[in-house]
DSSP file (Angstrom, degrees, kcal/mol; ACC not computed):
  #  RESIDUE AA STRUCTURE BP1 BP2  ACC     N-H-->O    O-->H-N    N-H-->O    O-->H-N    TCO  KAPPA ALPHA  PHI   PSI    X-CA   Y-CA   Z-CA
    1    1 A X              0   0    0      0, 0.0     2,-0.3     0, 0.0     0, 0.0   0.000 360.0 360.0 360.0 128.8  111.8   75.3   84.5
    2    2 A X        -     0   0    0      2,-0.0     2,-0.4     1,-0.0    99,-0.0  -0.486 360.0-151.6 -74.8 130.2  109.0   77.7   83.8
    3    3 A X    >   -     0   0    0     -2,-0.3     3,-1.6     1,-0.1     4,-0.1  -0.742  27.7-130.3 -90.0 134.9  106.1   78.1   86.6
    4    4 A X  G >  S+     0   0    0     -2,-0.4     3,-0.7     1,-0.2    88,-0.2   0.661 115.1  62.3 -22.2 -36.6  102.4   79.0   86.3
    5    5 A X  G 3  S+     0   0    0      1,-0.2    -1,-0.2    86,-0.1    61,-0.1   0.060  81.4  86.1-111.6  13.7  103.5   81.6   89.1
    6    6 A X  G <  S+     0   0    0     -3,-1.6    60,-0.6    59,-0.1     2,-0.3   0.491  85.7  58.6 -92.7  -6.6  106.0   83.2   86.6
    7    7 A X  E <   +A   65   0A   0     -3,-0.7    85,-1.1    58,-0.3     2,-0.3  -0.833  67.3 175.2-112.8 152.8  103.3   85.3   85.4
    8    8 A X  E     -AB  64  91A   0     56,-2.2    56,-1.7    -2,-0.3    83,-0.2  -0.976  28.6-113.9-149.1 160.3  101.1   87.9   87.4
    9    9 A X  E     -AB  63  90A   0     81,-2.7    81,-1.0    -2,-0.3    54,-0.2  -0.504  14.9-161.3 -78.9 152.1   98.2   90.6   86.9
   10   10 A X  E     -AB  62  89A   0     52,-1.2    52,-2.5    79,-0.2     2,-0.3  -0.903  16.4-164.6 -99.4 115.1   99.0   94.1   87.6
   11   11 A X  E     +AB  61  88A   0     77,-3.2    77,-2.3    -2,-0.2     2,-0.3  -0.824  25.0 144.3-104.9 155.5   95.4   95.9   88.1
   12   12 A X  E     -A   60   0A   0     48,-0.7    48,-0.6    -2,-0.3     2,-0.4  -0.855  31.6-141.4-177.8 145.5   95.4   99.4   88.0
   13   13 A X  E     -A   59   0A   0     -2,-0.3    73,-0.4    46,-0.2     2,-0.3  -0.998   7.4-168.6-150.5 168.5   93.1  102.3   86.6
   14   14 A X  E     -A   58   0A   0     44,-2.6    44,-1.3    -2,-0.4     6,-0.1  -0.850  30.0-114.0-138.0 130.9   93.4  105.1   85.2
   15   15 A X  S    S+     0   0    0     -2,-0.3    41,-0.2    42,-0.2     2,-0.2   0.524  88.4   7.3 -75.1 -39.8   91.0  108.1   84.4
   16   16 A X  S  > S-     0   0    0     42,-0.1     4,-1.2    41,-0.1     3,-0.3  -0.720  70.5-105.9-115.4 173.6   90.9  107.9   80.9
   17   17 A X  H  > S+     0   0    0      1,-0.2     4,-1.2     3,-0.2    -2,-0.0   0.557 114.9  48.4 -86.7   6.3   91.8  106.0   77.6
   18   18 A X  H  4 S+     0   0    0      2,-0.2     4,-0.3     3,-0.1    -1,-0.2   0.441 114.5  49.7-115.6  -4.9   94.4  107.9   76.1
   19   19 A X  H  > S+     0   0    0     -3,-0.3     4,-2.1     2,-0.1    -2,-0.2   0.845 116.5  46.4 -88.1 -34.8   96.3  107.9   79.9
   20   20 A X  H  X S+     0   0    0     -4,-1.2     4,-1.5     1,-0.3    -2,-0.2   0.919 113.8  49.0 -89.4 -48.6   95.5  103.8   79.8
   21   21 A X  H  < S+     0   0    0     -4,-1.2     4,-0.4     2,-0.2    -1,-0.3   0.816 112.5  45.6 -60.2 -27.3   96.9  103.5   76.2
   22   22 A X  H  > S+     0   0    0     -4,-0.3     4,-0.9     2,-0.1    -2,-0.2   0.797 110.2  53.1 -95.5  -3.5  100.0  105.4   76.9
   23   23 A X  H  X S+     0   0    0     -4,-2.1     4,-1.3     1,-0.2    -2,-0.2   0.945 110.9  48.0 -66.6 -46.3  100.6  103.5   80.0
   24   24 A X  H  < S+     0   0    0     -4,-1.5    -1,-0.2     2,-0.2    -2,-0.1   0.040 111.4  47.8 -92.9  11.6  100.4  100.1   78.1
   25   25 A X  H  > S+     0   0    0     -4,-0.4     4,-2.5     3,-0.1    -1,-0.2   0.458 106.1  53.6 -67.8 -28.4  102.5  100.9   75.3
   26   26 A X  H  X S+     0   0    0     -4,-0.9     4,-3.2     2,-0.2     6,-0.2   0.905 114.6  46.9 -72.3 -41.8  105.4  102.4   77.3
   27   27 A X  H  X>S+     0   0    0     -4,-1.3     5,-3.5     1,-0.2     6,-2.2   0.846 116.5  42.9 -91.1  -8.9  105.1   98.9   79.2
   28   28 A X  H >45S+     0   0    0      2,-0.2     3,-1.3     4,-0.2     5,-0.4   0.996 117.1  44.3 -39.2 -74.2  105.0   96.8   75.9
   29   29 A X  H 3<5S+     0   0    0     -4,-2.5    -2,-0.2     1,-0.3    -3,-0.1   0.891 113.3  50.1 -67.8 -34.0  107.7   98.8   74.0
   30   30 A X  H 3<5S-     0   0    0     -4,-3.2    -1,-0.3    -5,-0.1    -2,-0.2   0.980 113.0-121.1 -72.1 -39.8  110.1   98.7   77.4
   31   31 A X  T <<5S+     0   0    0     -3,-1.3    77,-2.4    -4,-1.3    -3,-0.2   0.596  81.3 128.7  89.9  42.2  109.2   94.3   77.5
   32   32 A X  S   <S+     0   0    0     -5,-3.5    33,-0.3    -4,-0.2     2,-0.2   0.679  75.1  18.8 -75.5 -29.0  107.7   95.6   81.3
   33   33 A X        -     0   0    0     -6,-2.2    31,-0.3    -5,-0.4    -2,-0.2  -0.887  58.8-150.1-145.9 160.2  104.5   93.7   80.1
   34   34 A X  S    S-     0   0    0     29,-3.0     2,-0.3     1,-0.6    30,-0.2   0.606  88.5  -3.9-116.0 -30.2  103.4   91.1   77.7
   35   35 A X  E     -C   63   0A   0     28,-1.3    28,-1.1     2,-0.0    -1,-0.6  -0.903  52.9-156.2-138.8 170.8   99.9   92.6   77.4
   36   36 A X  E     -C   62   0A   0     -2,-0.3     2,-0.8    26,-0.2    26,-0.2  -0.833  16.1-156.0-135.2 123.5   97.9   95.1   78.8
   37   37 A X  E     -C   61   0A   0     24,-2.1    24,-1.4    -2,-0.2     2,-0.4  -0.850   6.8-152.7 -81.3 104.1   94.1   94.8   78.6
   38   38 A X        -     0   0    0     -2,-0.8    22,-0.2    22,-0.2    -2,-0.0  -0.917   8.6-149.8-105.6 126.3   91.8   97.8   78.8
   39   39 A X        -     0   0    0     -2,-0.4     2,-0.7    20,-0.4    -1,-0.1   0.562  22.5 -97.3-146.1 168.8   88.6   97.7   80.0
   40   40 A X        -     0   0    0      1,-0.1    -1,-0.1    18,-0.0    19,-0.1  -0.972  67.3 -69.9-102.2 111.8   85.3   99.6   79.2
   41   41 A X        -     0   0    0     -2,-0.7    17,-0.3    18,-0.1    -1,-0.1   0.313  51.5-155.1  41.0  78.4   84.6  102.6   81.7
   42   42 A X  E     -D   57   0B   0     15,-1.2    15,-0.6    -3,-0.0     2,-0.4  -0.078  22.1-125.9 -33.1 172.3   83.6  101.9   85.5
   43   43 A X  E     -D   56   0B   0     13,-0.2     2,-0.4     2,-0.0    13,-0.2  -0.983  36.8-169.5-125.6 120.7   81.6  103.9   88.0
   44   44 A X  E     -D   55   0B   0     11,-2.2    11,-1.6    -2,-0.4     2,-0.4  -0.973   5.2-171.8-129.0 124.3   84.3  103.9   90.9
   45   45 A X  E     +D   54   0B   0     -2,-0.4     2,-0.3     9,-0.2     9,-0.2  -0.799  23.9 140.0-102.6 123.9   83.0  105.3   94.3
   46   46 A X  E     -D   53   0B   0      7,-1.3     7,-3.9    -2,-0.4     2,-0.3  -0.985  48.5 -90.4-168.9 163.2   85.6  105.8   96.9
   47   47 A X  E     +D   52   0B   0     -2,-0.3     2,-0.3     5,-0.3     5,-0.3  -0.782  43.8 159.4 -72.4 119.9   87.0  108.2  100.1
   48   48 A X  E >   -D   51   0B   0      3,-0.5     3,-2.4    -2,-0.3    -2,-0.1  -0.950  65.8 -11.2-154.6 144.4   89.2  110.6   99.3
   49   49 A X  T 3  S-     0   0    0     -2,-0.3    -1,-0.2     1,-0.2     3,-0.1   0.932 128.8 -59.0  55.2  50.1   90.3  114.1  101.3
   50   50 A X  T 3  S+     0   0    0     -3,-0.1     2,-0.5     1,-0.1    -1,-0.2   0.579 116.9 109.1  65.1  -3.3   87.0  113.2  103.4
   51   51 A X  E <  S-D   48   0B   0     -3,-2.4    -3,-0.5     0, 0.0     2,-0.5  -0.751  75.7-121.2-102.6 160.2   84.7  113.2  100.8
   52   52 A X  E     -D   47   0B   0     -2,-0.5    -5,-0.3    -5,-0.3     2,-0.1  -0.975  40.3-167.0 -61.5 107.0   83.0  110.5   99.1
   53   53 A X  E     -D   46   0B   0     -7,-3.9    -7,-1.3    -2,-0.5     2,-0.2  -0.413  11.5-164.4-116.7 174.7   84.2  110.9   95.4
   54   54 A X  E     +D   45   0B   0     -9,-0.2    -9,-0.2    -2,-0.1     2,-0.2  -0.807  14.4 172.5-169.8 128.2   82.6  109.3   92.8
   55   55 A X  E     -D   44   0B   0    -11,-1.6   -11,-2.2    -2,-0.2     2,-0.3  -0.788  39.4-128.9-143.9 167.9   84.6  109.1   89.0
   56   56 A X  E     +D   43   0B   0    -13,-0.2     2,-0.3   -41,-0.2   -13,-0.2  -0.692  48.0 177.9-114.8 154.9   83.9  107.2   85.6
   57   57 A X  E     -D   42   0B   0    -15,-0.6   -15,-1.2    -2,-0.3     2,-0.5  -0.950  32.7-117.5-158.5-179.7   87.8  105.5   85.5
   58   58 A X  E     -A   14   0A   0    -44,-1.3   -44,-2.6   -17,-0.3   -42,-0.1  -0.978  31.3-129.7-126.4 102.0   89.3  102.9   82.6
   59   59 A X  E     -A   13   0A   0     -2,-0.5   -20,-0.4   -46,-0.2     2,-0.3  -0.235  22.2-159.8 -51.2 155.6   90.3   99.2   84.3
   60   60 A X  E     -A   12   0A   0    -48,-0.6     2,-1.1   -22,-0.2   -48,-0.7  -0.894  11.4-172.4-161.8  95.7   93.8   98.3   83.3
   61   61 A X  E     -AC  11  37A   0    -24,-1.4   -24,-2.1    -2,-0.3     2,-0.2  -0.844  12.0-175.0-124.7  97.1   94.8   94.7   83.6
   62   62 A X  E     -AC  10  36A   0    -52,-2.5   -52,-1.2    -2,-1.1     2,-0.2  -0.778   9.4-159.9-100.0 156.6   98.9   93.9   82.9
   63   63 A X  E     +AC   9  35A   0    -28,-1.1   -29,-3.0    -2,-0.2   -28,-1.3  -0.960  26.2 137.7-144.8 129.6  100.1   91.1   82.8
   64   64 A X  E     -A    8   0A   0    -56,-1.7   -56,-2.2   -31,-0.3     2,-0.5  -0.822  56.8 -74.7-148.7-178.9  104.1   90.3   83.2
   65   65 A X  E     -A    7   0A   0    -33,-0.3     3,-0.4    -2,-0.2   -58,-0.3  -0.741  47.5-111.1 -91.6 167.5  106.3   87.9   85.0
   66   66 A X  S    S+     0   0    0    -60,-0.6    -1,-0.1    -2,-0.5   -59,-0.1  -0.202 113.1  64.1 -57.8  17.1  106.6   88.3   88.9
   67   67 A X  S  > S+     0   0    0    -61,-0.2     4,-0.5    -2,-0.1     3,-0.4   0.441 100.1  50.0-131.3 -35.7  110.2   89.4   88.7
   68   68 A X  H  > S+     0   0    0     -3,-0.4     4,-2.1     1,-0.2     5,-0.4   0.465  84.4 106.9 -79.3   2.3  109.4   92.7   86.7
   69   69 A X  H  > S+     0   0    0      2,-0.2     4,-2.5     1,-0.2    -1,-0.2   0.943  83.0  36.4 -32.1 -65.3  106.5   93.8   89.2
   70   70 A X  H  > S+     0   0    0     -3,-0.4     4,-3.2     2,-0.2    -1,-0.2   0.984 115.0  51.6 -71.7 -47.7  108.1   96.3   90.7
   71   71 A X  H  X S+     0   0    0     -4,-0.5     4,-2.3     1,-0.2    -2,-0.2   0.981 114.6  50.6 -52.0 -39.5  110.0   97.7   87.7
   72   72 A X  H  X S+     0   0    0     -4,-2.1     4,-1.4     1,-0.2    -1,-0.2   0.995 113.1  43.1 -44.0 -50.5  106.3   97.7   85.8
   73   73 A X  H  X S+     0   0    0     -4,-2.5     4,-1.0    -5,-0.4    -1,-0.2   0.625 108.9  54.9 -91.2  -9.1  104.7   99.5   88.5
   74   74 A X  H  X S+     0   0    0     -4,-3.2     4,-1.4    -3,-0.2    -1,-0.3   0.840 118.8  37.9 -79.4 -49.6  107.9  102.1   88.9
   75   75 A X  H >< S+     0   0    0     -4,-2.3     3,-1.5     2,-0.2     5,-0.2   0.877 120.7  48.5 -85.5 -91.7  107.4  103.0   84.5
   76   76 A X  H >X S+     0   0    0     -4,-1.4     3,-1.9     1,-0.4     4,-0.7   0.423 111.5  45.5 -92.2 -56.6  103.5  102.8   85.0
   77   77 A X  H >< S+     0   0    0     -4,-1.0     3,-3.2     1,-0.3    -1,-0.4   0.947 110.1  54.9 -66.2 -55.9  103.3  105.2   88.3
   78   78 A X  T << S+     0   0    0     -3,-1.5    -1,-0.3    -4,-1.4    -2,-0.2   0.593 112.9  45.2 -66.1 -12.9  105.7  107.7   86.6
   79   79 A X  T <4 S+     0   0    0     -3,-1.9     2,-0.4    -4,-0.2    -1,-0.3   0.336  94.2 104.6 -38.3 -31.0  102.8  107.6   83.5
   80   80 A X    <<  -     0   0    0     -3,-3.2     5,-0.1    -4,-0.7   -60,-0.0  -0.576  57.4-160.3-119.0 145.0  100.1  107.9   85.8
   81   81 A X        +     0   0    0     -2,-0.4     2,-0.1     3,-0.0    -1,-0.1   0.758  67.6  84.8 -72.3 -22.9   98.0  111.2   86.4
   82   82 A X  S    S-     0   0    0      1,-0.2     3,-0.5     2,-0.0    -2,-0.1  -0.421  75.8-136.2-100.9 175.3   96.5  110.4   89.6
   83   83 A X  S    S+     0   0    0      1,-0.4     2,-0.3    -2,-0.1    -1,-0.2   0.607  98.2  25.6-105.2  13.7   98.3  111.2   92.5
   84   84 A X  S    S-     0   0    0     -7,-0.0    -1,-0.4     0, 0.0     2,-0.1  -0.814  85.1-179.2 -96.7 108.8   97.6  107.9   94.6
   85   85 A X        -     0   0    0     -3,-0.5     2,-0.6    -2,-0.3   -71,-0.1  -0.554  30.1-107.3-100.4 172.2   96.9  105.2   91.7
   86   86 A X        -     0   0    0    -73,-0.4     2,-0.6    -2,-0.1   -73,-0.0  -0.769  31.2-176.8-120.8 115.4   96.0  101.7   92.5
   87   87 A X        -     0   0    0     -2,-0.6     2,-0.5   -75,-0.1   -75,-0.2  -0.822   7.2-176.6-112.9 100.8   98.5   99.1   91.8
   88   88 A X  E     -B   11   0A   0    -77,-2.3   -77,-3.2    -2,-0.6     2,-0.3  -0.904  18.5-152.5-114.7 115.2   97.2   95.4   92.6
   89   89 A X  E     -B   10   0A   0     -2,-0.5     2,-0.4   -79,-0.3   -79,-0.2  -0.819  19.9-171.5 -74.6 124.4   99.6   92.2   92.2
   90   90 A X  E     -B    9   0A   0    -81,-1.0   -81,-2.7    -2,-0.3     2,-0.3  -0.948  24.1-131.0-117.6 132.7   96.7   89.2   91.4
   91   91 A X  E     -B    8   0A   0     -2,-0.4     2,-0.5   -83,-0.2   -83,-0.2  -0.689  12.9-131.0 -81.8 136.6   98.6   86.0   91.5
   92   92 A X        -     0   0    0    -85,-1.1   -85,-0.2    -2,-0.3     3,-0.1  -0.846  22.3-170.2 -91.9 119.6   97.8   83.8   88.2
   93   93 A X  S    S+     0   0    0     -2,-0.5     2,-0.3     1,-0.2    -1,-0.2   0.957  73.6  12.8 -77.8 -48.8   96.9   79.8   89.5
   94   94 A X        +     0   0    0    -89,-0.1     2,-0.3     2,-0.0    -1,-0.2  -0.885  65.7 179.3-150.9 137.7   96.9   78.4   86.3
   95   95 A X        -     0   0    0     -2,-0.3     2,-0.3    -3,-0.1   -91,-0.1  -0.972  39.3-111.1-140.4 162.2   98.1   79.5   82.7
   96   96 A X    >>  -     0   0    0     -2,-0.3     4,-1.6     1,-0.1     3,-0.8  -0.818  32.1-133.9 -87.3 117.5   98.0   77.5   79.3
   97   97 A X  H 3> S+     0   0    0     -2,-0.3     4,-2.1     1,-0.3     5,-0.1   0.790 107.2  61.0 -63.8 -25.6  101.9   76.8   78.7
   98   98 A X  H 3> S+     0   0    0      2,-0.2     4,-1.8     3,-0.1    -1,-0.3   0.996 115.3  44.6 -51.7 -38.0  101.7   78.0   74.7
   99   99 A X  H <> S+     0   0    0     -3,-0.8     4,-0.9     1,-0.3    -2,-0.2   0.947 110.5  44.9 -59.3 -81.1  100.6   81.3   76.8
  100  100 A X  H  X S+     0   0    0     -4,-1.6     4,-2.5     2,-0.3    -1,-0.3   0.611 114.5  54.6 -50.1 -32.5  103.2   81.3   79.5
  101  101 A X  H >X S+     0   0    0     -4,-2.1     3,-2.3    -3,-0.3     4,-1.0   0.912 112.4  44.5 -73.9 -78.4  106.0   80.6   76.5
  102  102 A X  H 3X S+     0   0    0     -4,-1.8     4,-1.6     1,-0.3    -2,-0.3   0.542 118.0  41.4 -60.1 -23.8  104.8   83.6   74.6
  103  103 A X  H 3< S+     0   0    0     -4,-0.9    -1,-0.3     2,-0.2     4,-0.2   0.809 111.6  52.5 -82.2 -39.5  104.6   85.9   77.5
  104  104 A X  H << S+     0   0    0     -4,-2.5    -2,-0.2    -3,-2.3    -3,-0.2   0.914 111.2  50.8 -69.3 -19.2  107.6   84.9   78.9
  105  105 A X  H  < S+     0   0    0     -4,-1.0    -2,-0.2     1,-0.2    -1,-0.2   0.680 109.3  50.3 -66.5 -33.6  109.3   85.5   75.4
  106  106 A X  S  < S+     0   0    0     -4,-1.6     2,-0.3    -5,-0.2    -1,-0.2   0.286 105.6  55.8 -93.7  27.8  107.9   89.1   74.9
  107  107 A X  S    S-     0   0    0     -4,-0.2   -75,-0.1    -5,-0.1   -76,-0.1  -0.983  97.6 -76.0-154.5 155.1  108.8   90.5   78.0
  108  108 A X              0   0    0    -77,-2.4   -40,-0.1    -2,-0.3   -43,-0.1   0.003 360.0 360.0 -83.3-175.1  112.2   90.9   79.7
  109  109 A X              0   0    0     -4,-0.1    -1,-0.2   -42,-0.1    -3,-0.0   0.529 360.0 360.0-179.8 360.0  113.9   88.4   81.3
C-alpha cells in the first residue's frame, strides 16, 4: 500500500542555472526524481575556510520516494560543482494521492 511518507524533498543548491538544470535532468532521465523544482536566485550568507562568504546560489527542490535518497543524492553530488553541497531530506506529511500515483510511477521502483 502506498504511504504519504513514500515521497520526500531533497533540498539542495547549486551556484547557477545551467549546474541546477543539468542536475535535474540527469535525475529525471535516470527515474532518481519525479520532479525537480528550480528556484529564482538567493542571497546565501554562510562560514566557510573562516571567512564569512556571501554567494547569489539557485534553490533546488527534488522530490523522489524515500528509498532512492541516497542513490539521488550519490548522481546529484557527482553533478555538483561545489565541493561541500547541501543535501537536505524534508519529510512530506501529506500528498494528494493522484500526485503520489504519478510520482511513484515516474521514478524507479
Amino acid at each position: 500500500m502506498k504511504q504519504n511518507d513514500d515521497l520526500v524533498f531533497i533540498y539542495t543548491t547549486l551556484p547557477d542555472q545551467e549546474s541546477a538544470v543539468t542536475i535535474a535532468h540527469a535525475l529525471v532521465e535516470r527515474r532518481l526524481a519525479a520532479c525537480c523544482n528550480i528556484g529564482a536566485p538567493i542571497r546565501s550568507i554562510y562560514s566557510w575556510d573562516g571567512a564569512i562568504e556571501e554567494a547569489s546560489e539557485i534553490p533546488v527542490l527534488i522530490k523522489t520516494r524515500r528509498t532512492l535518497v541516497a542513490e539521488a543524492v550519490d548522481a546529484a553530488h557527482a553533478l555538483h560543482p561545489h565541493e561541500a553541497p547541501c543535501f537536505v531530506r524534508v519529510p512530506i506529511d501529506g500528498v494528494s494521492e493522484f500526485y503520489l500515483e504519478w510520482a511513484l510511477s515516474v521514478t524507479k521502483g
